[in-house]
N, C-alpha and C positions, 0 to 999 in steps of 0.2 A: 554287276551285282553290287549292291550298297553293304556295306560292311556292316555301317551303325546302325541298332532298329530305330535311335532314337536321333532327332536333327543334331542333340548341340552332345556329344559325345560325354559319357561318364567312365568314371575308374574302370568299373564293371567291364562296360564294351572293347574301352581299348586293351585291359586285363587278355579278356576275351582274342582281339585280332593278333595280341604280340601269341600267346600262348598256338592257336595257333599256326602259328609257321616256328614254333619248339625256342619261344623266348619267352624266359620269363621274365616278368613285370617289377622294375625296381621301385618299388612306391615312393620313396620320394620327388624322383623325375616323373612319375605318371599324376599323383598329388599337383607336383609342382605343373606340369605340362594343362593338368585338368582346372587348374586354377588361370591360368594362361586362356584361354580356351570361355572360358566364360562366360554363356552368351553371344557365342559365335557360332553359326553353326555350319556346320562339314560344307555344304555347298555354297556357304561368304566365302571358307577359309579357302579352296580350292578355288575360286574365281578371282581372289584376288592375288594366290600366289601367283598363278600360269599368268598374268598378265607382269608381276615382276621379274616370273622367269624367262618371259616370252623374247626379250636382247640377248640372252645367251647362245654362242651358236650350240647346231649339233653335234652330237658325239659323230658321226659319222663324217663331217668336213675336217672336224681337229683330224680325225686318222688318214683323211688323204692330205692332209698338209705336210702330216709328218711321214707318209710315204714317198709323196713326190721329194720330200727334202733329204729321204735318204738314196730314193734315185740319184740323185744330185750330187751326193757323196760319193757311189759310187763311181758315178761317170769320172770326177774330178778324178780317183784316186789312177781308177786305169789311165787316165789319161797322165799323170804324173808319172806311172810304171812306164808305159810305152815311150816318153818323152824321155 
């Protein structure tokens, strides 16, 4: 579902998408964001982020790195106890 009715997003709409999920819109940052914004519209601005974000890994490999590395912890430490 497309959030905006409109391509290049105004005050109004994003007013609209913060309010709701119970955020209110601080006009200077939505002013300033909607001046930003300018003749871009929602499906430039989302094709070109996912392609900058696209070298980030997943949240899901960071958490088995940092699982396997607390395995690891623990091995080492019984292994220090029993030793």
């Amino acid at each position: 579902m497309r959030m905006f009715l409109n391509a290049v997003p105004s005050y109004p709409d994003i007013e609209k998408v913060l309010s709701s999920v119970g955020i209110e819109a601080d006009s200077t940052r939505v002013t300033k964001l909607v001046n930003e914004l300018n003749g871009k519209s929602v499906d430039y601005l989302i094709a070109t982020r996912r392609e900058k974000l696209s070298w980030m890994p997943s949240g899901g490999a960071a958490l088995a790195a940092a699982a396997k590395e607390k395995n690891r912890e623990k091995r080492r430490k019984r292994v220090r106890i029993r030793g």
